[in-house]
C-alpha positions in Angstrom: 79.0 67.2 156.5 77.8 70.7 155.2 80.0 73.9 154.8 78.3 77.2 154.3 80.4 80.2 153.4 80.1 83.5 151.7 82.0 84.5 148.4 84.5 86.8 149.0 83.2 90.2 147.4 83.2 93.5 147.2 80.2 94.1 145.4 77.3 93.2 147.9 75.2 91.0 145.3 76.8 90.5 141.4 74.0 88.5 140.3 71.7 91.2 139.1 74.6 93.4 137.3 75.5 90.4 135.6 72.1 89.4 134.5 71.7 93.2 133.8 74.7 93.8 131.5 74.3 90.3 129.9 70.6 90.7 129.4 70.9 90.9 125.4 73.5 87.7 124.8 71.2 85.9 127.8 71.1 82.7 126.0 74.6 82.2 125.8 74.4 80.9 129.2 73.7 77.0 127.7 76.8 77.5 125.0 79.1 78.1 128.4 77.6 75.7 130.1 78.1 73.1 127.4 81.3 73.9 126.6 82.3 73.8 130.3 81.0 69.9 130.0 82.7 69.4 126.5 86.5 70.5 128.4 86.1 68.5 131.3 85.3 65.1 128.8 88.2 66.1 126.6 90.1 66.5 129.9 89.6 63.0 130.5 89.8 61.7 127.8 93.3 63.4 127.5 94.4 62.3 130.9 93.5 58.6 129.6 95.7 59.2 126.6 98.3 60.0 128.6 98.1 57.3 131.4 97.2 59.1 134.0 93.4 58.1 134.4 93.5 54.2 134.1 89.8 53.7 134.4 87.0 53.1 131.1 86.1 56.0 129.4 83.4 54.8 128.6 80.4 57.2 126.3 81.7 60.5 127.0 78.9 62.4 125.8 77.2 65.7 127.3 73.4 65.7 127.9 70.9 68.6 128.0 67.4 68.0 129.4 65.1 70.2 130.4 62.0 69.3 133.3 58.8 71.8 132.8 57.0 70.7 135.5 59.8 71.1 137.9 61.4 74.2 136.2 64.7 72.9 135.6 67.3 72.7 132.9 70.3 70.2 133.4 73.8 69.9 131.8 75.7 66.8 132.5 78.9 65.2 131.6 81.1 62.2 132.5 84.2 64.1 132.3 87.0 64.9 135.6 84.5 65.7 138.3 85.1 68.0 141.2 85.7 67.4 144.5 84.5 69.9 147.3 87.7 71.5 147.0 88.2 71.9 143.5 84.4 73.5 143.4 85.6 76.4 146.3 88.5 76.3 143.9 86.9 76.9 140.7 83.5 78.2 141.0 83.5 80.2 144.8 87.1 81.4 143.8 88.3 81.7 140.2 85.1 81.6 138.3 83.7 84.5 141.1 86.3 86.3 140.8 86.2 86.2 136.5 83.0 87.7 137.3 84.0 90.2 139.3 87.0 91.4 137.1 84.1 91.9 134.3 81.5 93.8 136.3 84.7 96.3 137.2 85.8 96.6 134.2 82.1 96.8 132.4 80.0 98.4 134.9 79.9 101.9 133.2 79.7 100.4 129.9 75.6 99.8 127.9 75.5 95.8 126.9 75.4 97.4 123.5 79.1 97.7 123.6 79.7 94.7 125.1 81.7 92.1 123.9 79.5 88.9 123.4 82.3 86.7 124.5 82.8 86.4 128.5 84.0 83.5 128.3 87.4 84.2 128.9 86.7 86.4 132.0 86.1 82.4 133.4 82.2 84.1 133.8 81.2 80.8 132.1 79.5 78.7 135.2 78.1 82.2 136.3 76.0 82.9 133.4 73.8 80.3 134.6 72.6 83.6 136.7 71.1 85.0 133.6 67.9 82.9 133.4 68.2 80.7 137.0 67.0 81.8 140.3 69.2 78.8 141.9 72.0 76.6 140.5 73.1 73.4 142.2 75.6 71.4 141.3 76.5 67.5 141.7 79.9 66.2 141.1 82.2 62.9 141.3 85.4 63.4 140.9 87.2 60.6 138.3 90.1 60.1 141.2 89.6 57.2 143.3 88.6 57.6 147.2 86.7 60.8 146.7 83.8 61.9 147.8 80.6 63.5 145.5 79.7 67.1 146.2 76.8 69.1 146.3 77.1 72.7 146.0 74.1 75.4 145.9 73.8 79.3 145.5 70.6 81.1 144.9 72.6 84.0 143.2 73.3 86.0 146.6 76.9 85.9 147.7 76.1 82.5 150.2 76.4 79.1 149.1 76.2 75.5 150.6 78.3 72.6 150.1 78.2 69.2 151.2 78.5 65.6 150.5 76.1 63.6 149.1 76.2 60.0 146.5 76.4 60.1 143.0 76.3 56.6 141.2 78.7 58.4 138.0 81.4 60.4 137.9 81.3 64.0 136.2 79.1 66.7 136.7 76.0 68.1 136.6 74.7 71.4 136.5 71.1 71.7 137.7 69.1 75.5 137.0 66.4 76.6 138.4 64.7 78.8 136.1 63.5 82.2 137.5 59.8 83.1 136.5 61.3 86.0 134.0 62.7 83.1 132.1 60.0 81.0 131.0 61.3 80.9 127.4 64.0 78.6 128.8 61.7 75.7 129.2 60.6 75.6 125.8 62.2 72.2 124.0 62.4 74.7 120.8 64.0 76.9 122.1 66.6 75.1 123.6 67.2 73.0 120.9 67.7 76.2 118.6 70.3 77.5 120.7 72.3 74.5 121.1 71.9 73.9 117.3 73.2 77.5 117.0 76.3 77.6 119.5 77.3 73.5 119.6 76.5 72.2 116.1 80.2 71.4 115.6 81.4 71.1 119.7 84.1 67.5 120.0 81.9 65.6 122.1 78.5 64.5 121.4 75.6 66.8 122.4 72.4 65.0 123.4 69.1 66.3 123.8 65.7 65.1 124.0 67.0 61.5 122.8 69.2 62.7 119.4 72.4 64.0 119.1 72.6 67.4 118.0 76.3 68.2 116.4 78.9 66.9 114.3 81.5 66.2 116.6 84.1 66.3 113.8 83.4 69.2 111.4 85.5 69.0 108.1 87.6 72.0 108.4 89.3 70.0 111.5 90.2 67.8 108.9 93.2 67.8 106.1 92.2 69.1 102.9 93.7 65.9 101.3 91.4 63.5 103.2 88.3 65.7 101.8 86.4 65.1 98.4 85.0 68.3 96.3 81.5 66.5 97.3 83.0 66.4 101.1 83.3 70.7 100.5 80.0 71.5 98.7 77.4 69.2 101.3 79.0 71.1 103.9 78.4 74.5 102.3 74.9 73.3 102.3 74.6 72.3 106.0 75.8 75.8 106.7 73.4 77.4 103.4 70.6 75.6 102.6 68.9 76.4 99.4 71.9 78.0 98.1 73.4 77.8 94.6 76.9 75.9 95.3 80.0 77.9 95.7 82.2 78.7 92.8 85.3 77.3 94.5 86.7 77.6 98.5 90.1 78.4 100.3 90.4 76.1 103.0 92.6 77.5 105.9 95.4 75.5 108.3 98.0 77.7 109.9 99.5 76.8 113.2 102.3 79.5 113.4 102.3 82.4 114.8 98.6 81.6 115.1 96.6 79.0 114.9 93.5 79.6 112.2 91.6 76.8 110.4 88.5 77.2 108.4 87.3 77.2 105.1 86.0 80.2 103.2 83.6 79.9 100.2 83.1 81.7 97.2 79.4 82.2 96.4 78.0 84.0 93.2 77.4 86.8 93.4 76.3 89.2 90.0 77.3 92.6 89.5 75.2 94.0 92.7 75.7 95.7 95.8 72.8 93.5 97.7 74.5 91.1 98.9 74.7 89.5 102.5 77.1 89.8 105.1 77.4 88.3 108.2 77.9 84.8 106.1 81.4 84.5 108.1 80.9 82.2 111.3 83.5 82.6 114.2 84.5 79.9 116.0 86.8 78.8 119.1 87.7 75.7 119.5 84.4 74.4 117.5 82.0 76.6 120.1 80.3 79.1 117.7 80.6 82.9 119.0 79.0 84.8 116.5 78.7 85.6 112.7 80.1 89.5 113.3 83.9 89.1 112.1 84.5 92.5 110.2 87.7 92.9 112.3 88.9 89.3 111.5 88.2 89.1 108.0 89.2 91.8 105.9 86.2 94.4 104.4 86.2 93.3 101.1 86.0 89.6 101.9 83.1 90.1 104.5 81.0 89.1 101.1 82.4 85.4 101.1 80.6 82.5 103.2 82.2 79.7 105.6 84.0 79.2 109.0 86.5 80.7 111.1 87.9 78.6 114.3 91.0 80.1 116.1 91.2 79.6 119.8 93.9 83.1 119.0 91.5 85.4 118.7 91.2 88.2 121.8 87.1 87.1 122.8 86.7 88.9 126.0 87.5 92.3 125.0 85.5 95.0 123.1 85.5 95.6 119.4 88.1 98.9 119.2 90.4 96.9 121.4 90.1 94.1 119.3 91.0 95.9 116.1 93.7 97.1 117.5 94.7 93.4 118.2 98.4 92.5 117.1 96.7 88.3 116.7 93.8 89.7 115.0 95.6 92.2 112.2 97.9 89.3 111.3 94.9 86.8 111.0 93.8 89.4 108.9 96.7 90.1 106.4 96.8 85.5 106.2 93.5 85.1 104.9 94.1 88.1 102.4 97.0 86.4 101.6 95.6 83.0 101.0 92.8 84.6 98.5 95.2 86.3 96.5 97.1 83.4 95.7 94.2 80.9 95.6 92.7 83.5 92.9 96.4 83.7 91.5 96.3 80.1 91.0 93.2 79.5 89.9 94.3 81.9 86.9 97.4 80.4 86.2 96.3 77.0 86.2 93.1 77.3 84.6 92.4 80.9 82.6 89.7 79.6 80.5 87.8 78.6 83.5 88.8 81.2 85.2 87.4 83.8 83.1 84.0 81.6 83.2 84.0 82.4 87.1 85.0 86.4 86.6 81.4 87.7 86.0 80.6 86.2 89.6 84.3 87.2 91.3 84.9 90.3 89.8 83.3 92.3 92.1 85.3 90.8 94.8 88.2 91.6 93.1 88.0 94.9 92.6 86.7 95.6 96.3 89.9 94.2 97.4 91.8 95.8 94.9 89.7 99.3 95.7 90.4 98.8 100.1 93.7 96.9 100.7 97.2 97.8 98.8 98.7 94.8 99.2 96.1 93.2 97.9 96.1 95.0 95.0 99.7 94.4 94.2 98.7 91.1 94.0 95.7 91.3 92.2 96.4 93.8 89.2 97.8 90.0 87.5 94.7 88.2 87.6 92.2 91.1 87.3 90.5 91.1 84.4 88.1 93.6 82.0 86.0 93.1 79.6 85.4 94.7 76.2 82.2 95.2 74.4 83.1 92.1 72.1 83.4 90.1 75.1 87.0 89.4 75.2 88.5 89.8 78.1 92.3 90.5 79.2 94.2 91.4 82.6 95.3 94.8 82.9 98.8 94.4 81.5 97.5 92.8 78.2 94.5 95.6 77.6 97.2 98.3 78.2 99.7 96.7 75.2 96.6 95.8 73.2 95.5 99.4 73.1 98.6 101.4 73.5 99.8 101.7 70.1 96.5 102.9 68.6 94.7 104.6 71.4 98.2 107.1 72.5 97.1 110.9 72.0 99.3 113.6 71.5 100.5 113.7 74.5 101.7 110.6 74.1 98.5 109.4 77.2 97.1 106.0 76.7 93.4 106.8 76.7 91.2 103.9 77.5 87.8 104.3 76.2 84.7 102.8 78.2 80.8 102.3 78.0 78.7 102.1 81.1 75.6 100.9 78.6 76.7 99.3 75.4 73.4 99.5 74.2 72.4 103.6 75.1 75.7 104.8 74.2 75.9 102.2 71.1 76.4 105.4 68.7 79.6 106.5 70.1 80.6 103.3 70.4 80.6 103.0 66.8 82.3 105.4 66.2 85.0 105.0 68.7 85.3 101.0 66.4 85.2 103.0 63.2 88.1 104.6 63.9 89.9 101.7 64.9 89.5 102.5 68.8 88.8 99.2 71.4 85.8 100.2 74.1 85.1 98.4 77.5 82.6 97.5 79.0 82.5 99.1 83.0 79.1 98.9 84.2 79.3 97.4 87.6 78.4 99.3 90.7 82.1 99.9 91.8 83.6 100.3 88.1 83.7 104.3 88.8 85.9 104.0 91.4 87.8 101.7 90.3 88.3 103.3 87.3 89.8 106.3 89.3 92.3 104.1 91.3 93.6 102.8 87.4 94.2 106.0 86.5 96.4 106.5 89.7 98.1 103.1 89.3 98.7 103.0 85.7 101.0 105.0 83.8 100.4 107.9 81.7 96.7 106.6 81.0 93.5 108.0 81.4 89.8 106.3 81.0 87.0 108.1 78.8 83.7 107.1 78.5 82.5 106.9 74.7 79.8 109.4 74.8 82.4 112.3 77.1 82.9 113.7 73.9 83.5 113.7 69.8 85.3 110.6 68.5 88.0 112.8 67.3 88.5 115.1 70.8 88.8 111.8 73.4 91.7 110.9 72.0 93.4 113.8 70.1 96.1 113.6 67.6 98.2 115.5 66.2 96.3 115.1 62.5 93.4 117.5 63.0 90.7 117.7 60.9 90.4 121.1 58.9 86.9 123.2 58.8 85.5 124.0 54.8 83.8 127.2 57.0 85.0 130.4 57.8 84.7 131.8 61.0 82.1 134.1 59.9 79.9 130.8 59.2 80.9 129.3 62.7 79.7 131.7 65.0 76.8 132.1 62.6 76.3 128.8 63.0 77.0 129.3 66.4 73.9 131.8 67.1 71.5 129.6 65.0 71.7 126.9 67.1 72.0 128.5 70.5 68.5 130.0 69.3 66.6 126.8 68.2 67.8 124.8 71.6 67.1 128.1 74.4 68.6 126.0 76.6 71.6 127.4 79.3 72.5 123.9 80.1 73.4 123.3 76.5 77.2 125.0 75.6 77.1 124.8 71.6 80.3 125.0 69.9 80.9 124.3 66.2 83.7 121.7 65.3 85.4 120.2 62.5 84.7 116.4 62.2 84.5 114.4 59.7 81.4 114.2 57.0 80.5 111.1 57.6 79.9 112.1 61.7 76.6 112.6 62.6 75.8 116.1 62.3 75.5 116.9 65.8 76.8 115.2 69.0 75.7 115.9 72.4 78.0 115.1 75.3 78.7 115.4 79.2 82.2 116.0 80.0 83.9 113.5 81.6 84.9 115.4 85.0 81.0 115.7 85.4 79.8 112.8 84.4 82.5 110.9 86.9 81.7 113.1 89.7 77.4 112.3 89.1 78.4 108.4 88.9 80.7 108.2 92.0 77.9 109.9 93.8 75.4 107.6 92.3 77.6 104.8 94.3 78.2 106.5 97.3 80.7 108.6 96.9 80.2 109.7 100.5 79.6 113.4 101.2 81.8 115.1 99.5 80.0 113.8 96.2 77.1 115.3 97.2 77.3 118.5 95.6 78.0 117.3 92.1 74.7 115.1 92.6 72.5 118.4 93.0 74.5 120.4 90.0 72.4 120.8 86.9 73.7 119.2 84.4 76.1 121.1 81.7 76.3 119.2 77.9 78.5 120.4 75.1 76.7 120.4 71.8 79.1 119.8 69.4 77.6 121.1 65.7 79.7 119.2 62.6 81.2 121.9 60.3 81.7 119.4 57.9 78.4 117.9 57.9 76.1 119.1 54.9 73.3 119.7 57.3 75.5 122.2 58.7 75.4 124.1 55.1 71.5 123.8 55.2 71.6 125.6 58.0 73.7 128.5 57.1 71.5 129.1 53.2 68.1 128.5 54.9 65.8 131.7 54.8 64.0 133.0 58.1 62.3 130.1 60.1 63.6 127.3 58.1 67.3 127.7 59.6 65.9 127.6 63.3 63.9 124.3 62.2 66.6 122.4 61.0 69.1 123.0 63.6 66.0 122.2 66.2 65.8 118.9 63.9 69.3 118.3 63.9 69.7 119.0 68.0 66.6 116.5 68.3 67.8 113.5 66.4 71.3 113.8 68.6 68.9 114.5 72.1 67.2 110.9 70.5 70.2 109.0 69.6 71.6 109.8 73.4 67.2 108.9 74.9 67.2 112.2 76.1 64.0 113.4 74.3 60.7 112.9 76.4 57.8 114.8 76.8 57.3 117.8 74.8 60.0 117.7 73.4 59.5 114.7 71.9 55.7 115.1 70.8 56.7 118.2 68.7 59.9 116.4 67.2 57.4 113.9 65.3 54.9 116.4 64.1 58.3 118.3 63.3 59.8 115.2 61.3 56.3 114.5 59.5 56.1 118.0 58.3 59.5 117.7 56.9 58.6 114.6 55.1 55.2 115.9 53.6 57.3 119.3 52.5 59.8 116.7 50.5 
């Protein structure tokens, strides 16, 4: 007997709006096909668990084949079957009417903003539509004393059903490919998508003879049955030719959501190149894409592994999703479970720990730097680094360097290089008097160096070379001038006349002797403004980025040079303080050019003079 009916519709044909809006995500088409297979044999194999199918089991395995010559591609499993009335059920009732529910509510809508997952919409079966001109399907239903059926639809709104003999029960799905499709009956191509979306899918996937995916992936596992060599190959089945993580988190939570998944660690240097998109989603072991900046939090989008959470909202677009009450508290567990496996690893093991912190830092302070609560956890096991090497968590540096390094004003001031070897000068000094320098050259160091100064009380960060030794952190013990102020602004004039230079504020100061005679420095407002620009300050940095620069040369009163100066007759004044200017625009590798050309016939004159 044959029955031929029409779909109940109000759209006159959905085929070609759903191929239309789908067109970019049309290979997903075999991923819901296949996963429509891999339910109905974990149906079955559920309904034999329980008692309720009494019959062998049997291989339950899903197999993909694909038929050049005859332009077909066919999915079949040996799971529950259909019977004529479960296929009007299911595919002319609830699956059309999935369909129709997402070209309503997607029709005004580019497929640029469409959510890859449809999925949930039960659109599944009706992808086929994307690449096949014709889909037929052949089913046995596993209950006894029914009949196979044969149902077809060439993507109008008409189909066909009627008997017909299959030997096996289960079902299979038979496309025929439309001509715009050809790519669809490449072997290749196939195989790459199925290797893409059912790598990891419960039931075996077979094509082409070989079994395609792990059918038990080890973050469905317990972490106790699992080996650190268990971990690490499967880090590189997901990343070949990588280096091997630096440790992983993996994730179990069943209430109020259920997450597993294991998140990696890789090494990454002090850089902002690195790779995102490392993060694969999954539901239910079906792999929906590597584009999880709403599940994961921002600062973790750098770490690599696996997601699966059958809770997570797939069938609707990305601003509803954010705003997803499952997706923010998935969100808030795995920054949880990094804090504290980062909190542990510290407490358990500091030594290798602080191995580990050249290649985690950077997370760290991203995290620190985007999410509060993070933060609060973090400012324990965050570390820095001074230019000895030693390294201590924020608490420790600010006791270690309190008692030395308070001003006046009774501020903390934490000194800092961004290039231990340019600014080695002022580092020196800084040690000489006793002073502890860090080292905070990484590419978000001048931010975070900001949010410190926030968090931390009554302390404030200078870099080494933002000023004189004796002005970054001032005391109350001042060092006296041996001139007048008749000889400073003197003084003053000379060396304003041997540099010409606007950008160049010269003011004379009492340090001590044994200073160099003159110190050139950017102020530290400047010079943080120009380096959170340099790392993308956004645009209100911009302006500081296209400011000239404005130094402060700092002359030593104290300094006999600055003597020589002041009893040198005519020219001979001028050439010194030139000289003098030169050696500290050297000492900072600020003299080029020019400049530097008529420094060393300058300083060879002076010898040959001697």
């Amino acid at each position: 007997m044959q029955e031929k009916g029409s779909i109940s519709i109000h759209t006159e044909n959905i085929f070609p709006i759903i191929k239309k809006f789908l067109y970019s995500d049309h290979e997903i088409f075999l991923r819901e096909l296949v996963s429509n297979a891999v339910d109905a044999s974990q149906k079955l194999k559920s309904l034999g668990q329980l008692g309720e199918f009494k019959g062998e089991l049997g291989e339950l395995k899903v197999t993909v084949s694909v038929d050049k010559e005859a332009r077909t591609i066919t999915i079949s499993d040996r799971g529950l079957g259909m019977t004529a009335e479960e296929i009007k059920k299911y595919i002319n009732q609830i699956a059309f009417s999935g369909a129709t529910e997402f070209v309503e509510q997607y029709k005004e809508k580019d497929a640029a903003t469409k959510d890859q997952i449809i999925g949930q919409f039960g659109l599944g079966f009706y992808s086929a539509f994307m690449v096949a001109k014709e889909v037929e399907i052949f089913s046995q239903s596993y209950k006894e004393g029914t009949e196979a059926a044969h149902w077809i639809c060439d993507g109008s709104t008409e189909f066909s059903l009627e008997t017909t003999d299959k030997a096996d029960r289960g079902t299979d799905v038979v496309l025929h490919v439309a001509e715009d499709s050809d790519e669809f009956l490449e072997p290749q191509r196939l195989k790459g998508i199925l290797t893409k979306y059912c790598k990891f899918l419960p039931i075996p996937i077979e094509f082409e003879g070989e079994v395609i995916n792990q059918t038990q992936p080890i973050w469905t596992k317990q972490p106790s049955e699992l080996t650190d060599e268990d971990y690490t190959k499967f880090y590189q089945e997901l990343y070949p030719f990588s280096e091997p993580p630096l440790f992983w988190i993996h994730l179990n939570v069943d209430y109020p959501f259920n997450l597993t998944g294991i998140l990696y660690f890789p090494k990454v240097k002090d850089e902002l190149q690195f790779q995102r998109n490392k993060i694969q989603l999954y539901s239910r072991q079906v792999f929906i894409t590597d584009e999880v900046k709403d599940v994961v939090p921002e600062f973790l989008m750098l770490l690599h592994g696996v997601i699966d959470s059958p809770d997570i909202p797939l069938n609707v677009s990305r601003s509803f999703l954010q705003a997803d009450a499952a997706v923010r508290k998935i969100n808030q567990y795995i920054t949880k479970k990094v804090a504290d496996k980062l909190s542990e690893l510290f407490r358990k093991d500091r030594a290798g720990y602080e191995q580990k912190w050249s290649d985690i830092g950077l997370f760290v302070k991203y995290g620190m730097l985007s999410d509060e609560k993070f933060y609060d956890k973090a400012k324990d096991f965050a570390l820095v680094q001074n230019v000895s090497g030693k390294l201590f968590t924020l608490p420790e540096y600010q006791e270690f360097v309190q008692a030395n390094q308070k001003d006046k004003n009774e501020q903390t001031v934490v000194l800092y290089t961004t290039d231990a070897e340019a600014q080695h000068g002022f580092v020196q000094a800084a040690q000489d008097r006793g002073y502890d320098v860090l080292e905070l050259n990484g590419p978000l160091d001048s931010h975070f160096i900001g949010q410190l100064e926030q968090k931390l009380e009554k302390t404030t960060f200078k870099r080494v070379d933002a000023d004189t030794v004796g002005k970054l952190i001032e005391k109350d013990d001042t060092t006296e001038s041996v001139l007048s102020e008749d000889d400073k602004t003197k003084l003053t004039e000379v060396f304003k006349q041997a540099i010409s230079n606007e950008q160049m504020y010269v003011q004379v100061e009492a340090l001590s002797p044994q200073d160099a005679p003159v110190v050139i420095t950017l102020p530290e407002f400047m010079r943080r403004m120009k380096d959170m620009q340099r790392a993308g300050g956004g645009g209100g940095m911009q302006m500081f980025g296209s400011l000239p620069d404005s130094y402060t040369v700092s002359v030593n009163a104290n300094h006999p040079v600055a003597q020589r100066v002041l009893n040198a007759e005519g020219e001979a004044g001028s050439k010194l303080a030139r000289q003098a200017f030169d050696l500290a625009l050297l000492a900072q590798g600020m003299l080029k050019g020019e400049a530097l050309t008529a420094f060393v016939k300058r300083s060879a004159d002076l010898l040959a003079a001697e």
